[in-house]
PDBQT receptor file of N, H, CA, C and O in Angstrom, charges set to zero:
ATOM      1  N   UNK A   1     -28.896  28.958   3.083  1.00  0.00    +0.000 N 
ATOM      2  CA  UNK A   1     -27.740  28.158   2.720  1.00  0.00    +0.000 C 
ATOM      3  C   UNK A   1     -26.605  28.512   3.691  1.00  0.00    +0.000 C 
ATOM      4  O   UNK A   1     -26.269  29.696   3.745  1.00  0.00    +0.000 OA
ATOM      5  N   UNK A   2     -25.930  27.543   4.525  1.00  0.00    +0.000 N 
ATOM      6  H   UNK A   2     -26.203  26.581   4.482  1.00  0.00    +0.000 HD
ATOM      7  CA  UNK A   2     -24.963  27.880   5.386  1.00  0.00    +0.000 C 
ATOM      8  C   UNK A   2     -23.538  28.507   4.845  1.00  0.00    +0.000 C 
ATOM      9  O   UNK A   2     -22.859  29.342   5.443  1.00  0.00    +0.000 OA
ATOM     10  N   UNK A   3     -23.271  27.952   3.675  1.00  0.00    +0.000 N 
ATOM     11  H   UNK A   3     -23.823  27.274   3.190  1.00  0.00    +0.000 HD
ATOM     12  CA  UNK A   3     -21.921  28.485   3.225  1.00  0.00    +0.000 C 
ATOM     13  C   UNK A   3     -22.259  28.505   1.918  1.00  0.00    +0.000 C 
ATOM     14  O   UNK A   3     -23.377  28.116   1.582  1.00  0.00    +0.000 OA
ATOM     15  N   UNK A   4     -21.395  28.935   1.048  1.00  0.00    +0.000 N 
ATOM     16  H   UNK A   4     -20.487  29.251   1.321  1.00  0.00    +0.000 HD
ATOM     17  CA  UNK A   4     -21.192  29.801  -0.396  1.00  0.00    +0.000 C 
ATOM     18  C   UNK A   4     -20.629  28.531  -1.565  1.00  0.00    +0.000 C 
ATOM     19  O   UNK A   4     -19.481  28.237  -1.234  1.00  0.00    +0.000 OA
ATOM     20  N   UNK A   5     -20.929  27.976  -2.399  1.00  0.00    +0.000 N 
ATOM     21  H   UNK A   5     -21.862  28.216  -2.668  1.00  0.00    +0.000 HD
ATOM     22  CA  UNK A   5     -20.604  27.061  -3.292  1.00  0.00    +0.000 C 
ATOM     23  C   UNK A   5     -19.409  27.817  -4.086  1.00  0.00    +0.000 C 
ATOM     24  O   UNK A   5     -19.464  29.017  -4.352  1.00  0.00    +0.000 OA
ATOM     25  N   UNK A   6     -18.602  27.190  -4.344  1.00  0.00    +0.000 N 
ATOM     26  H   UNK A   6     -18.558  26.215  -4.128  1.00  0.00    +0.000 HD
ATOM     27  CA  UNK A   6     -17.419  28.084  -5.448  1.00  0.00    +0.000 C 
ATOM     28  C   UNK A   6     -16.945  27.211  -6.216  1.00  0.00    +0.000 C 
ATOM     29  O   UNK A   6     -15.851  26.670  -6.054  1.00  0.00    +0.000 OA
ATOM     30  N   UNK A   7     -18.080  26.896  -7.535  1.00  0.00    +0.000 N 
ATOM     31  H   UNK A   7     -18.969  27.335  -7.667  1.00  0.00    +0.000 HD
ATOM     32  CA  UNK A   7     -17.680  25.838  -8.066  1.00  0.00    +0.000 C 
ATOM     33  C   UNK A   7     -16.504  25.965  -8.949  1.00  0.00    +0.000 C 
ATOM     34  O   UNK A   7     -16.541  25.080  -9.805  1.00  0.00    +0.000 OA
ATOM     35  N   UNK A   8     -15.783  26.503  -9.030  1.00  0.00    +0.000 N 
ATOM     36  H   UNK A   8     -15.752  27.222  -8.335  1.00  0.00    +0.000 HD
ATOM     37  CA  UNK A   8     -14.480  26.931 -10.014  1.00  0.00    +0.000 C 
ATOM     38  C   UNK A   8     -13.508  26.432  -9.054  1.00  0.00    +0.000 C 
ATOM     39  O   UNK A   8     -12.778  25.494  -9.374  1.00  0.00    +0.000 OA
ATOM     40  N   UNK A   9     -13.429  26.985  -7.877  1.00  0.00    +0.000 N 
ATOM     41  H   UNK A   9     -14.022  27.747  -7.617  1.00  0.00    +0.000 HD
ATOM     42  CA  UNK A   9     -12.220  26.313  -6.959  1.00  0.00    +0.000 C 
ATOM     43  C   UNK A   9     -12.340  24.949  -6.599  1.00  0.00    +0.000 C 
ATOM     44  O   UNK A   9     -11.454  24.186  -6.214  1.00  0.00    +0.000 OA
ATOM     45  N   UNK A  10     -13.700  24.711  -6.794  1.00  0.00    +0.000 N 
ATOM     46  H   UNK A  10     -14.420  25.331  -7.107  1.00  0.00    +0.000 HD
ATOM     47  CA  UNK A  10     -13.850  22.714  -6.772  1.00  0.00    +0.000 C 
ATOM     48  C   UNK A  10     -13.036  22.295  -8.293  1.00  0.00    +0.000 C 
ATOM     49  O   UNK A  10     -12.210  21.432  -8.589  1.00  0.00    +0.000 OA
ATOM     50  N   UNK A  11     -13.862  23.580  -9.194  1.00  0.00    +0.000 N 
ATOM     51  H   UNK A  11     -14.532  24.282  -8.953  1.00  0.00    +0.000 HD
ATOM     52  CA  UNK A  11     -13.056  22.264 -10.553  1.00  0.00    +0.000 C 
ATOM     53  C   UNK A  11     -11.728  22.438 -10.959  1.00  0.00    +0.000 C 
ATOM     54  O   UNK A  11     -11.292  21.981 -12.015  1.00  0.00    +0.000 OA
ATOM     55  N   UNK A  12     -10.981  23.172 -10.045  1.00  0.00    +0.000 N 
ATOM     56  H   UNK A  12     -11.335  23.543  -9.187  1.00  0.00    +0.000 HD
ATOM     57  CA  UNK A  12      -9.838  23.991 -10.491  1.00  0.00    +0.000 C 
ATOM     58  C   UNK A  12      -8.990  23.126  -9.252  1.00  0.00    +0.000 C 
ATOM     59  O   UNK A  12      -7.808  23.084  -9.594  1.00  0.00    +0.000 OA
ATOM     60  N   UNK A  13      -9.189  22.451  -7.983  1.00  0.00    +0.000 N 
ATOM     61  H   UNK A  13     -10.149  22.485  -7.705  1.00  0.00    +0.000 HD
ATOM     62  CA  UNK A  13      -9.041  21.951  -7.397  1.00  0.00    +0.000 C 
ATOM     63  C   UNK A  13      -8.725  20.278  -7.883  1.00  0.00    +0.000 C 
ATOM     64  O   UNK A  13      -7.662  19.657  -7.852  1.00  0.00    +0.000 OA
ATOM     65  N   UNK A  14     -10.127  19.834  -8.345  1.00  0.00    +0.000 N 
ATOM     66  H   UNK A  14     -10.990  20.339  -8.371  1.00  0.00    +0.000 HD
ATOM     67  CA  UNK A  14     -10.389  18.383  -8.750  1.00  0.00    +0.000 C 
ATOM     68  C   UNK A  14      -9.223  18.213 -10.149  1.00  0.00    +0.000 C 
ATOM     69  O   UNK A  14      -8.433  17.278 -10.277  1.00  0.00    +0.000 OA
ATOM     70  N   UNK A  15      -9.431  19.694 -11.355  1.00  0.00    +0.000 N 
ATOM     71  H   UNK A  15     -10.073  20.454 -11.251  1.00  0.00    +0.000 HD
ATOM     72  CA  UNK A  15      -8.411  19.307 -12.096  1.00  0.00    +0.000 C 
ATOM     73  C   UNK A  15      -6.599  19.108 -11.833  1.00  0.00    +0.000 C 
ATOM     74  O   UNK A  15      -5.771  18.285 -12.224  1.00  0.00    +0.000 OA
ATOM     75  N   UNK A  16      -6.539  20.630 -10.753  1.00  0.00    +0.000 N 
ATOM     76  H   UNK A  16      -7.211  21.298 -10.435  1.00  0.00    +0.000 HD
ATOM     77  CA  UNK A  16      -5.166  20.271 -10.320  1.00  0.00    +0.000 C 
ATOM     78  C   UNK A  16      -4.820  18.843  -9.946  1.00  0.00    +0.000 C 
ATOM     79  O   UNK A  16      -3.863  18.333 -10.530  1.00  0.00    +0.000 OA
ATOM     80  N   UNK A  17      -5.577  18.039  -8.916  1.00  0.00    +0.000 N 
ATOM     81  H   UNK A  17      -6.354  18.453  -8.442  1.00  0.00    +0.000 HD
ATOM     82  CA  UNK A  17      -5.397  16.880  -8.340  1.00  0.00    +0.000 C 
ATOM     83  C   UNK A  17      -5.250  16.138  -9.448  1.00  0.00    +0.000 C 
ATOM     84  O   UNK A  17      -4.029  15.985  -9.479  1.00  0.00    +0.000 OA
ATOM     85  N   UNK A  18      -5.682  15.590 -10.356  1.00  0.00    +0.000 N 
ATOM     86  H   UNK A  18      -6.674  15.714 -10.331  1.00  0.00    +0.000 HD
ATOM     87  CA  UNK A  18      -6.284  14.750 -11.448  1.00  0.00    +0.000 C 
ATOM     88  C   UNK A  18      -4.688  14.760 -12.268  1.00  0.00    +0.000 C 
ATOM     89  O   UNK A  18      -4.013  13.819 -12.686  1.00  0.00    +0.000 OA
ATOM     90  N   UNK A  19      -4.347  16.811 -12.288  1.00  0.00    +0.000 N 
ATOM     91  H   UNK A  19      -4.895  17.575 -11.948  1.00  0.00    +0.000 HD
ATOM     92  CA  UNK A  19      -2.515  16.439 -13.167  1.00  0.00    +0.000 C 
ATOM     93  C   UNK A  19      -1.414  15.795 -12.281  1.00  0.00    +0.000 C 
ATOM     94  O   UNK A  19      -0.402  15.136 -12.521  1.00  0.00    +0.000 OA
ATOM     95  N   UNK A  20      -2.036  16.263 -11.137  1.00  0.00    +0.000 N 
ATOM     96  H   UNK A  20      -2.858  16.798 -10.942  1.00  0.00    +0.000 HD
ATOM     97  CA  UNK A  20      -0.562  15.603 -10.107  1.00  0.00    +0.000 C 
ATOM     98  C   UNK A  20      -0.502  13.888 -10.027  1.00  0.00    +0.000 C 
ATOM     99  O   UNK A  20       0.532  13.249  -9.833  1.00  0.00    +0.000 OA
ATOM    100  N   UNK A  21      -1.720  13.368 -10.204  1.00  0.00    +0.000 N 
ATOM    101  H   UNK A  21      -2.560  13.887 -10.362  1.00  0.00    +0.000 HD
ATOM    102  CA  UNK A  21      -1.897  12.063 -10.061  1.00  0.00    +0.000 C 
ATOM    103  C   UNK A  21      -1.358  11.356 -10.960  1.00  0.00    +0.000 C 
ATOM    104  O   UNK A  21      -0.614  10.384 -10.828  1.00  0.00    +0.000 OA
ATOM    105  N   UNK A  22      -1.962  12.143 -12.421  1.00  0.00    +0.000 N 
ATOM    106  H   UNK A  22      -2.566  12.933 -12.528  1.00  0.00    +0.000 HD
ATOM    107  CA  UNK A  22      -1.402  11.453 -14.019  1.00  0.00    +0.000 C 
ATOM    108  C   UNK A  22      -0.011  11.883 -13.955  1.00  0.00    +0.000 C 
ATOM    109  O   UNK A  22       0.785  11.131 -14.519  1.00  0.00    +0.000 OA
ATOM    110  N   UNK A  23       0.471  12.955 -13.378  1.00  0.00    +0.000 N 
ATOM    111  H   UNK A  23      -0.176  13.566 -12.920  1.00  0.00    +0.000 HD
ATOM    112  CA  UNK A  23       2.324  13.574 -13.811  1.00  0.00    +0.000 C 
ATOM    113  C   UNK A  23       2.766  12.125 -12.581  1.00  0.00    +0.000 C 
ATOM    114  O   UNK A  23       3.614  11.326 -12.980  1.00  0.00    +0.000 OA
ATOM    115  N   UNK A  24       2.353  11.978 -11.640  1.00  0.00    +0.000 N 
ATOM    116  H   UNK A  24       1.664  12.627 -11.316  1.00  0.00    +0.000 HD
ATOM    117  CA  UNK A  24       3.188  10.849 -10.786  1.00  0.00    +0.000 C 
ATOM    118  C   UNK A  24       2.501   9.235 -10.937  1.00  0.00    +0.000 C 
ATOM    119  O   UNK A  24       3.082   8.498 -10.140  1.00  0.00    +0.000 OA
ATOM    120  N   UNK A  25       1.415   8.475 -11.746  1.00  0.00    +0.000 N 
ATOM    121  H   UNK A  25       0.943   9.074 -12.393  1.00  0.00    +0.000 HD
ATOM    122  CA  UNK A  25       1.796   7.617 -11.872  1.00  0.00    +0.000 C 
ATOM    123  C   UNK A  25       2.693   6.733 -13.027  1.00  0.00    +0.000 C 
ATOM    124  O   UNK A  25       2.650   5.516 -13.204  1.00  0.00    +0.000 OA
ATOM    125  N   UNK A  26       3.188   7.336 -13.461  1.00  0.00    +0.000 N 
ATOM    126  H   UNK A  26       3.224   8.325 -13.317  1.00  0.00    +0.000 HD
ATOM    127  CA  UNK A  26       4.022   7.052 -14.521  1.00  0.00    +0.000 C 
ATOM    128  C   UNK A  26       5.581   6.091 -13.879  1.00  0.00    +0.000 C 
ATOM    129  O   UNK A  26       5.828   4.910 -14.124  1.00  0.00    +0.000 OA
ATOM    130  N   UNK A  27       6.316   6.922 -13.144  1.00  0.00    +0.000 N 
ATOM    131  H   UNK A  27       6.116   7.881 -12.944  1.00  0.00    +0.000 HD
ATOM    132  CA  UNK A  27       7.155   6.230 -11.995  1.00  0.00    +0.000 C 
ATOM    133  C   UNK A  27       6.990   5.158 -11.411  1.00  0.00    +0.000 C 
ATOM    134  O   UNK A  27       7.702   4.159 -11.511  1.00  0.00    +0.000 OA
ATOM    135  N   UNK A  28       5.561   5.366 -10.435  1.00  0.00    +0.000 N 
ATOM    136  H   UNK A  28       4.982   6.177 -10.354  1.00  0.00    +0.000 HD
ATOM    137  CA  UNK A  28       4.971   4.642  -9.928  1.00  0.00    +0.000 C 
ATOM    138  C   UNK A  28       5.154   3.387 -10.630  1.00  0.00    +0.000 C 
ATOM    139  O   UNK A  28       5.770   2.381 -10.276  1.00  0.00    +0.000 OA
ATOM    140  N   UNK A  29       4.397   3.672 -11.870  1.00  0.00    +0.000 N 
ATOM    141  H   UNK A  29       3.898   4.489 -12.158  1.00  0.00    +0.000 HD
ATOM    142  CA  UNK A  29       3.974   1.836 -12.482  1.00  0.00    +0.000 C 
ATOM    143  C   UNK A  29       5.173   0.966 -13.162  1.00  0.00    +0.000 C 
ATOM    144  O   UNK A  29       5.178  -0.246 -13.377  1.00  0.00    +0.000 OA
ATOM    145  N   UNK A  30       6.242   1.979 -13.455  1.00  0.00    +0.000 N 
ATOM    146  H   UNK A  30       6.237   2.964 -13.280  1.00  0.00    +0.000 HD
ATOM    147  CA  UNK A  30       7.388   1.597 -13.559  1.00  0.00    +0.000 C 
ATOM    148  C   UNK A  30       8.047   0.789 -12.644  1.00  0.00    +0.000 C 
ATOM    149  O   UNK A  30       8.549  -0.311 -12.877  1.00  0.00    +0.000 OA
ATOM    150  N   UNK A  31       8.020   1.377 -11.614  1.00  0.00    +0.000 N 
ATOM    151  H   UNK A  31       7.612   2.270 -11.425  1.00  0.00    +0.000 HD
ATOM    152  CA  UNK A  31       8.900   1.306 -10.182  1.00  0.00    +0.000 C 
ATOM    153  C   UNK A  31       8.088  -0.288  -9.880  1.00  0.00    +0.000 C 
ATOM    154  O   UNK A  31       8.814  -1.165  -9.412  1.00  0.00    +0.000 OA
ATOM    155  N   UNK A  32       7.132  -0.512 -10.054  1.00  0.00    +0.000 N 
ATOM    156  H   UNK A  32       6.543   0.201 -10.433  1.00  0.00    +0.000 HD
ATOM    157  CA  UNK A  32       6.084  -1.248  -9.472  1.00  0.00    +0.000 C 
ATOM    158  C   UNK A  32       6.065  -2.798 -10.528  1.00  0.00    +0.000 C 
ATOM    159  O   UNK A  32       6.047  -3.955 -10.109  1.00  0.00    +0.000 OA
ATOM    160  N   UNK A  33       6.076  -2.358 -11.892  1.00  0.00    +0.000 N 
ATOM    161  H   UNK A  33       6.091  -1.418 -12.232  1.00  0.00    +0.000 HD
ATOM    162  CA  UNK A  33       6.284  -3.597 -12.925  1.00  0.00    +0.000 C 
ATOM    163  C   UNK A  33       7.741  -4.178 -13.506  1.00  0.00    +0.000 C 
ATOM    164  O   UNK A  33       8.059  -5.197 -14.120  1.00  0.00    +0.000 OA
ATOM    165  N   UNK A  34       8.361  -3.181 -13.074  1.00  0.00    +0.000 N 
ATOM    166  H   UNK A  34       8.103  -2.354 -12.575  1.00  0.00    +0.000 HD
ATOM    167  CA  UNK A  34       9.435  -3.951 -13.366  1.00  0.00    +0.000 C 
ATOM    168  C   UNK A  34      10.965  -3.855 -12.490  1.00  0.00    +0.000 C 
ATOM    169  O   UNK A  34      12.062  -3.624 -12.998  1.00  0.00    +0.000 OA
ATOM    170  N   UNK A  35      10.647  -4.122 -10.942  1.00  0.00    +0.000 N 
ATOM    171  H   UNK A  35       9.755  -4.310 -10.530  1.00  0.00    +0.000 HD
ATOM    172  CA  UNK A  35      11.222  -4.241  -9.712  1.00  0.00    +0.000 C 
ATOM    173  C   UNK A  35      11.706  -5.539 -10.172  1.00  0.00    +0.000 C 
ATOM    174  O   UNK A  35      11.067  -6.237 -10.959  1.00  0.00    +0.000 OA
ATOM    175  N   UNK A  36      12.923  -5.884  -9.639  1.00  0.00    +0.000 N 
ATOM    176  H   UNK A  36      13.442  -5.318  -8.999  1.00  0.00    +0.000 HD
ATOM    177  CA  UNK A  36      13.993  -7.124 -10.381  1.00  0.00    +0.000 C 
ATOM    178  C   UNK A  36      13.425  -8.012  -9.356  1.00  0.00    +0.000 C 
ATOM    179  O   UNK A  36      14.197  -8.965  -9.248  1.00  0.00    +0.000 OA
ATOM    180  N   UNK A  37      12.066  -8.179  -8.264  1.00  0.00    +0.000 N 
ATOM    181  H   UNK A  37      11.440  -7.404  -8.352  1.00  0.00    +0.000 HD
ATOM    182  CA  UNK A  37      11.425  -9.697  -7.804  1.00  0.00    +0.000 C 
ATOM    183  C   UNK A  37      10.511 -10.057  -9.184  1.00  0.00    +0.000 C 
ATOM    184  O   UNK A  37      10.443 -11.250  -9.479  1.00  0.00    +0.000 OA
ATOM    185  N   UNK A  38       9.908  -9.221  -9.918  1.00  0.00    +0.000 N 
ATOM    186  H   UNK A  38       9.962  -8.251  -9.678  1.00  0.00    +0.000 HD
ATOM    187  CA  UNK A  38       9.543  -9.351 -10.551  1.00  0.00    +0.000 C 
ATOM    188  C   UNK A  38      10.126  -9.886 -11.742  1.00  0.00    +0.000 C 
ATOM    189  O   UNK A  38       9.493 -10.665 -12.455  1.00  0.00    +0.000 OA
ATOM    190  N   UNK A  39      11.119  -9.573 -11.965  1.00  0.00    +0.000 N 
ATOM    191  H   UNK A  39      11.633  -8.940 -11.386  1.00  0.00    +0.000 HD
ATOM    192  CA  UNK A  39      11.351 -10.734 -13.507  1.00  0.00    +0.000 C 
ATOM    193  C   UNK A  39      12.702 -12.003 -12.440  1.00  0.00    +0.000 C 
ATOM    194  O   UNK A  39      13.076 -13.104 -12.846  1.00  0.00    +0.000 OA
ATOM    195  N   UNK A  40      12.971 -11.574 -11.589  1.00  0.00    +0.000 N 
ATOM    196  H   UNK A  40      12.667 -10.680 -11.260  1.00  0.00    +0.000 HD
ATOM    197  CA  UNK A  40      13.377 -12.893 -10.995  1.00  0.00    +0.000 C 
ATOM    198  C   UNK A  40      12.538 -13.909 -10.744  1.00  0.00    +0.000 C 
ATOM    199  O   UNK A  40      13.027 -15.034 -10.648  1.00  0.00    +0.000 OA
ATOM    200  N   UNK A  41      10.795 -13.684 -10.553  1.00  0.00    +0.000 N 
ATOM    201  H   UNK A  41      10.398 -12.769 -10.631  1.00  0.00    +0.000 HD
ATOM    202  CA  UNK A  41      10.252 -14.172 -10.558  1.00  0.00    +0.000 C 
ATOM    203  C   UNK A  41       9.728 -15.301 -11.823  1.00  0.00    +0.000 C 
ATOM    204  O   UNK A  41       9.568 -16.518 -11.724  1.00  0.00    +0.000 OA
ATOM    205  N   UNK A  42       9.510 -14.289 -13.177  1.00  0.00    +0.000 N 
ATOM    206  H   UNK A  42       9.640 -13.301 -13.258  1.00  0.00    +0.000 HD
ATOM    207  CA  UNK A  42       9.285 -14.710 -14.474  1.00  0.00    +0.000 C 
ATOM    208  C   UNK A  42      10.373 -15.404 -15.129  1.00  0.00    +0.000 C 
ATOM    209  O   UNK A  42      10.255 -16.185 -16.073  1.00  0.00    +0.000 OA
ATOM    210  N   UNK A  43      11.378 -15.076 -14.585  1.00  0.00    +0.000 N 
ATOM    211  H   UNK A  43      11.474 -14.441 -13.818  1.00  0.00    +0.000 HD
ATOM    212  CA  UNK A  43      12.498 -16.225 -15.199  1.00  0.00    +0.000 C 
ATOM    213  C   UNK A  43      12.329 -17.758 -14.669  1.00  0.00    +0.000 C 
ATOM    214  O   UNK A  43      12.386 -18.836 -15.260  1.00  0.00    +0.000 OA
ATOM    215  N   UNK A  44      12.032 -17.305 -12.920  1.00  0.00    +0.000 N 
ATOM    216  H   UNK A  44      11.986 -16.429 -12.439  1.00  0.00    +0.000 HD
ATOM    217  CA  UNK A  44      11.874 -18.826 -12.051  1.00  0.00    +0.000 C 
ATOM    218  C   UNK A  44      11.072 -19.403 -12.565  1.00  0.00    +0.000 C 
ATOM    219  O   UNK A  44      11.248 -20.577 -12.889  1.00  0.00    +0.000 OA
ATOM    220  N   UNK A  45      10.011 -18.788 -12.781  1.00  0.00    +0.000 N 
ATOM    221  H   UNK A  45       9.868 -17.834 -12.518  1.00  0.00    +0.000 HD
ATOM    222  CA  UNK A  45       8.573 -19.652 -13.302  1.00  0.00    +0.000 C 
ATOM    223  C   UNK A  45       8.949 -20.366 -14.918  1.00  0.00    +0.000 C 
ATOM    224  O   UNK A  45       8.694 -21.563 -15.046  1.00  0.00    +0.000 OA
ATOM    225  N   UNK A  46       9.534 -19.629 -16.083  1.00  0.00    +0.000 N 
ATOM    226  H   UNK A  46       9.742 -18.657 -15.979  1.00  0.00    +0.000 HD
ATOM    227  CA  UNK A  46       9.774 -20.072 -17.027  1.00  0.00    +0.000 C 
ATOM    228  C   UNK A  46      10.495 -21.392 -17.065  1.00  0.00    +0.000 C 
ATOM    229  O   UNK A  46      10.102 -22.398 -17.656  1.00  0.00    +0.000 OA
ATOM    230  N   UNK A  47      12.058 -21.209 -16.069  1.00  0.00    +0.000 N 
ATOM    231  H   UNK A  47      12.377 -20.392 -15.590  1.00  0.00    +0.000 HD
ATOM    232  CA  UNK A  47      12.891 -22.236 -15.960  1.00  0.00    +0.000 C 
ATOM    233  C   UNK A  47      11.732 -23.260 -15.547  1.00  0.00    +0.000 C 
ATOM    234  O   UNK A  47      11.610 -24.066 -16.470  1.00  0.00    +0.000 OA
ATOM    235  N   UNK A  48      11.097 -23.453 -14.811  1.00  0.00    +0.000 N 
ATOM    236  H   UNK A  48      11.197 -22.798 -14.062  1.00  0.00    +0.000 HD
ATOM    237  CA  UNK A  48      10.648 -24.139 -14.087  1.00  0.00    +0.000 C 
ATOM    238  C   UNK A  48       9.161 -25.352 -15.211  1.00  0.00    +0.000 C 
ATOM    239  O   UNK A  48       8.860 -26.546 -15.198  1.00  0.00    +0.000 OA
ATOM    240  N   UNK A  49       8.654 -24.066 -16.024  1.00  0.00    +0.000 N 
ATOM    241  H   UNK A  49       8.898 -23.097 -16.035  1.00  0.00    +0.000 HD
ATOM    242  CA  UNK A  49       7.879 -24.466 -16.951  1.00  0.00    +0.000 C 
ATOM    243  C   UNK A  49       8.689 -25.139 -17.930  1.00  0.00    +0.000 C 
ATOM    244  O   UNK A  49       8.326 -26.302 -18.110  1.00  0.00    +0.000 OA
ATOM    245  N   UNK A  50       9.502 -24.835 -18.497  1.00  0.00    +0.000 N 
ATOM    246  H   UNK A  50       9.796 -23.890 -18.351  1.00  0.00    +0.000 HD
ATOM    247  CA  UNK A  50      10.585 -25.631 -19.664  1.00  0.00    +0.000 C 
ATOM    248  C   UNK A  50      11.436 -26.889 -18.367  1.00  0.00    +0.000 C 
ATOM    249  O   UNK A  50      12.114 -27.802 -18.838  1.00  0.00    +0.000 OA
ATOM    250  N   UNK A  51      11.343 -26.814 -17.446  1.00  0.00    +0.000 N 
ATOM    251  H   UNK A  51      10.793 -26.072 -17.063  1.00  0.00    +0.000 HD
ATOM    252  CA  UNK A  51      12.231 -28.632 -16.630  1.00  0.00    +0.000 C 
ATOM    253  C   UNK A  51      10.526 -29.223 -17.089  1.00  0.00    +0.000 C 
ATOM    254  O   UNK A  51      10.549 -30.052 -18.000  1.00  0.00    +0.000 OA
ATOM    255  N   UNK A  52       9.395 -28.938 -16.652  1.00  0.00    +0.000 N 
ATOM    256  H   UNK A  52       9.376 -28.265 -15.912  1.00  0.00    +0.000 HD
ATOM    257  CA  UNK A  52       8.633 -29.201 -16.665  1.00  0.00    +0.000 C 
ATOM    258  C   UNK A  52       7.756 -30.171 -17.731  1.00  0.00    +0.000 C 
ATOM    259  O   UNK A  52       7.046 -31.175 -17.685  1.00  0.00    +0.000 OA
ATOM    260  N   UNK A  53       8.359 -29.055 -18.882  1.00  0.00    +0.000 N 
ATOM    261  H   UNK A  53       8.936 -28.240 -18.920  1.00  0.00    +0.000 HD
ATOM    262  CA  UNK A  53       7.417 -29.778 -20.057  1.00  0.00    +0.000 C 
ATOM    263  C   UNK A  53       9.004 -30.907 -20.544  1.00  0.00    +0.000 C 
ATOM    264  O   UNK A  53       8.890 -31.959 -21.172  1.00  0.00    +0.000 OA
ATOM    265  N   UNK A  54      10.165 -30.406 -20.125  1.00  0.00    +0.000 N 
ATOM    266  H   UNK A  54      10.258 -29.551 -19.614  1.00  0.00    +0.000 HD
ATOM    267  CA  UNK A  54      11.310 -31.493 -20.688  1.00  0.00    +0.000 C 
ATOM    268  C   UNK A  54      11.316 -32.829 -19.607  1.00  0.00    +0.000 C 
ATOM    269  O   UNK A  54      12.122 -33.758 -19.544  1.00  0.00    +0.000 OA
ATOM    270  N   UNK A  55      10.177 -32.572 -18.837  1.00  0.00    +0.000 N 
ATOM    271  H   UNK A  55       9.522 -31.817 -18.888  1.00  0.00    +0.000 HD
ATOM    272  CA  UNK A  55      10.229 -33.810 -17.925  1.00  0.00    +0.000 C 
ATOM    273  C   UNK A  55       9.034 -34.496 -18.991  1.00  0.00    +0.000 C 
ATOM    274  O   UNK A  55       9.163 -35.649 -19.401  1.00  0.00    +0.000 OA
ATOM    275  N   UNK A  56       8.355 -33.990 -19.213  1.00  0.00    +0.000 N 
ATOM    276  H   UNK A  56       8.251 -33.053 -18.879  1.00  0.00    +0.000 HD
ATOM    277  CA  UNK A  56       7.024 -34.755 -19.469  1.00  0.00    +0.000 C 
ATOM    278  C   UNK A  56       7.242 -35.764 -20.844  1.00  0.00    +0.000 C 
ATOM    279  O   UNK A  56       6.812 -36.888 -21.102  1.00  0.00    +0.000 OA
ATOM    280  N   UNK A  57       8.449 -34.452 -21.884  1.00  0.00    +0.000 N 
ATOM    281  H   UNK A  57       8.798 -33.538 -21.675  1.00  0.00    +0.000 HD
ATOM    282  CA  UNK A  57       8.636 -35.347 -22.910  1.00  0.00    +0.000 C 
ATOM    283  C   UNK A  57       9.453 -36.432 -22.901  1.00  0.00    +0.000 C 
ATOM    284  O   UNK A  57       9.305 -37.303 -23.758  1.00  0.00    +0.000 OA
ATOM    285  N   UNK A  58      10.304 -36.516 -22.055  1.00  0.00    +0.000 N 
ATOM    286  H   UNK A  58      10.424 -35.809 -21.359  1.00  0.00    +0.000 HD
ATOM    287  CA  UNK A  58      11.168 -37.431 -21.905  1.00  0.00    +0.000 C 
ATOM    288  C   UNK A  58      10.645 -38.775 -21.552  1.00  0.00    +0.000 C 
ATOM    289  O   UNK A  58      11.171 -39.770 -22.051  1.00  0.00    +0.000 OA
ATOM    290  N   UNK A  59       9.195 -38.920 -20.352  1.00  0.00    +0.000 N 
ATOM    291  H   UNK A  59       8.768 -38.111 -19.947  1.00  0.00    +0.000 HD
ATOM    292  CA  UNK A  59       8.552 -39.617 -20.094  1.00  0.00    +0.000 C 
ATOM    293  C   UNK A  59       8.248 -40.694 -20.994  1.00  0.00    +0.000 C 
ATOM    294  O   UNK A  59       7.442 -41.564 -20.665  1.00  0.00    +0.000 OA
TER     295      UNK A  59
């Protein structure tokens, strides 16, 4: 066998990684869902759905 397996520093490794990932996407998905293109967006689309259906009824 060329080198020495140390499976504790793999799982002690893989778990560290695993808390840093879960402690930072929290921000992340924040930062990411509710960025003001994003509900500038959902407002445009709404306005746009209500001219929409007040066009159709008027028809």
């Amino acid at each position: 066998m060329p080198h020495r397996t140390r499976p504790m520093t793999a799982l002690l490794l893989f778990t560290g990684l695993n808390a840093v990932l879960v402690t930072t996407i929290t921000p992340v998905y924040d930062f990411v869902c509710f960025l003001p293109y994003w509900e500038r967006r959902r407002e445009r689309r709404r306005l746009e759905r209500e001219a929409l259906a007040n066009r159709s009824q008027s028809s």
